[in-house]
C-alpha positions, -999 to +999 in steps of 0.1 A: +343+538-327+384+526-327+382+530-291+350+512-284+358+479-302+392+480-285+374+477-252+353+456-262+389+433-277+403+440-243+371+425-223+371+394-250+408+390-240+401+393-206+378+366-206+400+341-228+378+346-258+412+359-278+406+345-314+371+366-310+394+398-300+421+392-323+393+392-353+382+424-337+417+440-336+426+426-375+397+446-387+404+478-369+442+471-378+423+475-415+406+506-413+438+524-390+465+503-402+489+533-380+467+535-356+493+532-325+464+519-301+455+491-327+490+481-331+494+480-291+460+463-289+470+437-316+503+430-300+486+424-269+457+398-281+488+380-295+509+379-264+481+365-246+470+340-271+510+323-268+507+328-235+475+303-232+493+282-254+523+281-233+502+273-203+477+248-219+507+229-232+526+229-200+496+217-183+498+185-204+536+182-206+541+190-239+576+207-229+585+218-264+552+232-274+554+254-246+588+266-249+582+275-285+551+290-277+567+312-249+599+318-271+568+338-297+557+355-268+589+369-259+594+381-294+567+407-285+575+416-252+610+405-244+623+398-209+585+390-194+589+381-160+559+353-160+571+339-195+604+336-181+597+322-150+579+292-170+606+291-196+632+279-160+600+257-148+602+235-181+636+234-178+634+220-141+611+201-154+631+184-184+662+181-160+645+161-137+626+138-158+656+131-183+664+095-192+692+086-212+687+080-246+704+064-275+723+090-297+701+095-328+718+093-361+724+132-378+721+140-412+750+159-424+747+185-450+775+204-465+785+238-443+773+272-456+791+294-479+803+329-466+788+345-484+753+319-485+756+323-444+751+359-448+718+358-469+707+333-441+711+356-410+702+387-430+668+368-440+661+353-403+669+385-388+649+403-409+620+375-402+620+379-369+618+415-368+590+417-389+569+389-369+580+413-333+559+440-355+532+416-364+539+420-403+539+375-406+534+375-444+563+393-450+581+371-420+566+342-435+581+351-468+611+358-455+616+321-431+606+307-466+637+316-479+655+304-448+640+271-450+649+270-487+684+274-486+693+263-449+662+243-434+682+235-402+691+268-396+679+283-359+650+262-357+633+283-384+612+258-392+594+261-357+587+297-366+577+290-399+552+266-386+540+289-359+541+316-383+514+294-407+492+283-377+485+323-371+477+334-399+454+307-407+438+316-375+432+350-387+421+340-424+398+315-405+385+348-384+382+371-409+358+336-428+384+330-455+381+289-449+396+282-478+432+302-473+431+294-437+432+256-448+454+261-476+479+278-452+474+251-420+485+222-453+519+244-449+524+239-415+515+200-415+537+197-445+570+211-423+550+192-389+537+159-398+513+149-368+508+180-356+473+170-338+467+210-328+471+215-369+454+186-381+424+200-363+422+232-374+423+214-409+399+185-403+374+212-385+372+238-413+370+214-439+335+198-423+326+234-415+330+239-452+314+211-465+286+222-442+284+255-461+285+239-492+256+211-486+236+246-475+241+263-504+233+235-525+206+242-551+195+212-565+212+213-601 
């Protein structure tokens, strides 16, 4: 049964349909959480899904929503040749197409204790280790605590935000609308005008309120 649902994730993916196979994978991923073919299969479906983000977003020039995109991609398999190989094409692309710009005033904030830069790195580290094995609550949990006590530290507010917009996806897949939004309100909280974001949250809410108008009885 394991093995016939992963084909049938593997054809989805194959054909773009990824949030179809990674709903697939997440509930095998239940029933064989050790399962070292649903962990492979799960690893792959996400891959691919940064990987159309990457591309998607390149296509339209959004330079930074691709590199983050491709930087999550190469969490999970580090050193990909095509991920890469896009990562020195935005880069041409940024070099060549770069004006000038006035210097933006910083906001300074007071430099990290010792032993307060310790508990950072140990946290982030920890976070991003944890998202390479697909565990994101507890890297989510863990970038929380970044973001608390250093919110400019290694752009972990990009990951955090990444971070939220996945697993929303997969609470939206596995029909939980209401923690899928609630999670999506993190992100746009860290990312005001996300549009990709907003979306998700504008969609689900109408798909909600759909549900609810149907299940309306009358009193």
């Amino acid at each position: 049964m394991i093995q016939e649902r992963l084909l049938t994730a593997d054809s989805l993916v194959s054909y773009g349909r990824i949030d179809r196979a990674l709903t697939i994978i997440g509930s095998l991923e239940e029933l064989a959480p050790d399962d070292d073919r649903v962990k492979q299969a799960l690893k792959k479906a996400r891959f691919e899904s940064w990987k159309d983000i990457a591309t998607l977003a390149f296509e339209r020039r959004a330079f930074q929503k691709a590199t983050d995109a491709l930087d999550s991609a190469l969490l999970l398999f580090p050193e990909h040749k095509w991920c890469l190989d896009l990562k020195d094409r935005i880069g041409q692309e940024l070099r060549a197409t770069r004006t000038t710009s006035a210097p933006t005033a910083e906001i300074k904030r007071e430099p990290l204790s010792p032993e307060l830069l310790k508990e950072v790195e140990a946290a982030y580290n920890s976070a991003q280790g944890l998202f390479a094995k697909g565990k994101l609550a507890q890297a989510i949990a863990s970038w929380e605590k970044v973001e608390r006590l250093a919110p400019d530290f290694q752009s972990v507010r990009k990951y955090l935000i990444k971070a939220y917009k996945f697993v929303g996806v997969e609470l939206y897949g596995q029909n939980q609308l209401k923690e899928a939004v609630a999670t999506w309100k993190k992100a746009a909280l860290l990312d005001p005008g996300n549009e990709e974001i907003e979306d998700y949250i504008k969609r689900t809410e109408n798909e909600m309120r759909k549900l609810e108008e149907l299940s309306y009885d009358g009193r």
